[in-house]
Structures are given as C-alpha cells and as structure tokens.
FILOTI-546024 format. One record per residue (C-alpha): x, y, z; residue number from 1. Coordinates in Angstrom, 2 decimals. Layout:
<recs>
{east = X	north = Y	up = Z	i = NUM}
...
</recs>
This chain:
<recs>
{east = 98.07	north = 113.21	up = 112.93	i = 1}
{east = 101.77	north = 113.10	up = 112.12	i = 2}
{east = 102.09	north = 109.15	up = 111.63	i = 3}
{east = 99.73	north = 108.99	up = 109.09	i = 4}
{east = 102.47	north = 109.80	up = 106.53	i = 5}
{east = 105.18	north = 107.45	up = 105.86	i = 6}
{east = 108.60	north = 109.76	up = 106.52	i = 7}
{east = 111.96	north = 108.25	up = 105.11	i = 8}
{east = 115.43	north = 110.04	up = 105.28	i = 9}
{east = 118.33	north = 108.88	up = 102.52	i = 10}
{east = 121.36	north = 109.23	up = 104.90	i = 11}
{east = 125.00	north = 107.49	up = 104.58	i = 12}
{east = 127.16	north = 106.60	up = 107.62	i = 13}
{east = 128.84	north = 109.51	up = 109.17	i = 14}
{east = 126.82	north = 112.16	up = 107.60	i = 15}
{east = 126.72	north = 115.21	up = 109.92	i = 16}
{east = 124.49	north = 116.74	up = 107.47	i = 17}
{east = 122.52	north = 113.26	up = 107.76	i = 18}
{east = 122.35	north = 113.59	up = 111.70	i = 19}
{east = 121.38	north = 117.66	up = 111.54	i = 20}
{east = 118.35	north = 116.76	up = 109.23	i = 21}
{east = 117.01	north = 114.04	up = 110.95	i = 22}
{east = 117.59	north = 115.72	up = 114.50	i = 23}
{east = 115.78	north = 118.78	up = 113.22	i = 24}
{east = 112.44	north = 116.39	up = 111.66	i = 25}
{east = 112.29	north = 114.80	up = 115.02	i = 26}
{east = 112.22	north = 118.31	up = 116.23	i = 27}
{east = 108.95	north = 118.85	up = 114.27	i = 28}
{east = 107.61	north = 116.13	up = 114.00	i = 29}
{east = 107.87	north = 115.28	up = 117.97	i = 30}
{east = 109.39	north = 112.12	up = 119.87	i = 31}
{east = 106.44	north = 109.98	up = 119.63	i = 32}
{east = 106.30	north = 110.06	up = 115.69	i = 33}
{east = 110.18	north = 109.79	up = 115.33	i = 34}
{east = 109.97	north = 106.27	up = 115.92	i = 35}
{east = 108.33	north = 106.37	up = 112.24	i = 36}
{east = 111.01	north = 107.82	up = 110.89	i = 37}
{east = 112.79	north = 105.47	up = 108.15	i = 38}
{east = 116.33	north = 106.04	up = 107.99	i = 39}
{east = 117.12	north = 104.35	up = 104.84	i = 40}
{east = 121.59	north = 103.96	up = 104.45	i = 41}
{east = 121.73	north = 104.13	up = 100.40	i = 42}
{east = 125.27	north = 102.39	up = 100.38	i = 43}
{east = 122.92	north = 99.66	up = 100.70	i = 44}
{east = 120.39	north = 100.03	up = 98.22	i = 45}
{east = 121.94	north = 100.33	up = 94.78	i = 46}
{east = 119.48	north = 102.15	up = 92.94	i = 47}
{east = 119.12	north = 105.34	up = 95.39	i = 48}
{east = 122.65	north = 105.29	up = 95.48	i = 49}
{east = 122.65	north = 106.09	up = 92.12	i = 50}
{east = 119.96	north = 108.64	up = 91.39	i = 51}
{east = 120.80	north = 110.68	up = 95.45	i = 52}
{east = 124.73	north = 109.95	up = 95.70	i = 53}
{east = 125.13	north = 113.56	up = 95.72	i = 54}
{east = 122.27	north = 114.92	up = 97.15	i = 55}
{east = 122.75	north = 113.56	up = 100.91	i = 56}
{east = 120.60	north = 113.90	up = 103.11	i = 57}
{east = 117.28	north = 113.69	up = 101.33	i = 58}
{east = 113.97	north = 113.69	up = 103.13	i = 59}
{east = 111.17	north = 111.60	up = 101.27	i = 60}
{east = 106.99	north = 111.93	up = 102.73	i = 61}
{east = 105.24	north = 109.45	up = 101.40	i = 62}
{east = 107.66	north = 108.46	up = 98.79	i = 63}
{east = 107.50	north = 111.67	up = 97.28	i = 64}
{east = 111.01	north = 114.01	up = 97.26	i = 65}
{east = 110.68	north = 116.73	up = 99.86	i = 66}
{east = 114.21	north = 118.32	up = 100.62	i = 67}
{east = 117.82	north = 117.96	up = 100.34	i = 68}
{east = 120.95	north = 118.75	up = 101.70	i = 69}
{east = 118.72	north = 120.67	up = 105.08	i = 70}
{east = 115.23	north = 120.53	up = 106.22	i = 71}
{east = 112.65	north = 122.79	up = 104.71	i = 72}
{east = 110.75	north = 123.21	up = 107.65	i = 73}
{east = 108.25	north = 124.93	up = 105.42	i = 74}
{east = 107.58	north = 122.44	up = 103.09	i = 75}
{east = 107.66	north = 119.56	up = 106.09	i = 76}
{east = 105.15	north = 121.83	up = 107.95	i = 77}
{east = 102.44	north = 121.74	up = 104.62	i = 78}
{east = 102.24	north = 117.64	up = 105.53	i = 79}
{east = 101.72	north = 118.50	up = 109.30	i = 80}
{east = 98.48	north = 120.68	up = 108.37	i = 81}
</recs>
C-alpha cells in the first residue's frame, strides 16, 4: 500500500517547479495517499536549506533522496511495487 512509506517534498514558496512535482506524485501516488504527502518549506529549516538550496524541488521516501528538480516516475514507481 502506498502510505506505508513516509513521502516528503523540499519545496520553497512560489516554486512552479515545486507545484509540477508535487502535482505529478499526487498523480501517482493517488488522492487518498496525497494527504501523506509532507511538504516540507526549507526557508524554514536551516539545515536543508543549506545542503538542497539549489536543488529545488527534491522528493525524499522514507528519508532517503529520490529525485530533484522533476519527478522520476521510474524511480517513485520501484516504492509503489
């Protein structure tokens, strides 16, 4: 099942890349599990700011780094199966 993994996306305010990545996971992942979806803003959180500043959207599973910049829908789809 989808929820069991813990799915956080690095965004900053007025990120259209931010908004395309996260409306494409929700795509895959479904409606029902995009309510698990952390959306973490890293202007608040010092320390990602510093190690993903550049690197905008980034999509984390389980803590683990996944993607950046777009969705790899291939990788994303290894955790779905």
């Amino acid at each position: 099942m989808v929820v069991q993994h813990q799915w956080q996306v690095l965004s900053r305010a007025e990120c259209s890349l931010c908004e395309t990545m996260l409306h494409e996971l929700i795509e895959l992942l479904g409606k029902l599990a995009a309510n698990e979806i952390l959306i973490t803003e890293i202007a608040d959180h010092p320390e990602l700011e510093r190690k993903y500043a550049h690197r905008i959207p980034v999509l984390l599973i389980d803590g683990e780094f996944v993607c950046d910049y777009r969705l790899d829908r291939d990788r994303v789809k290894q955790y779905l199966s």
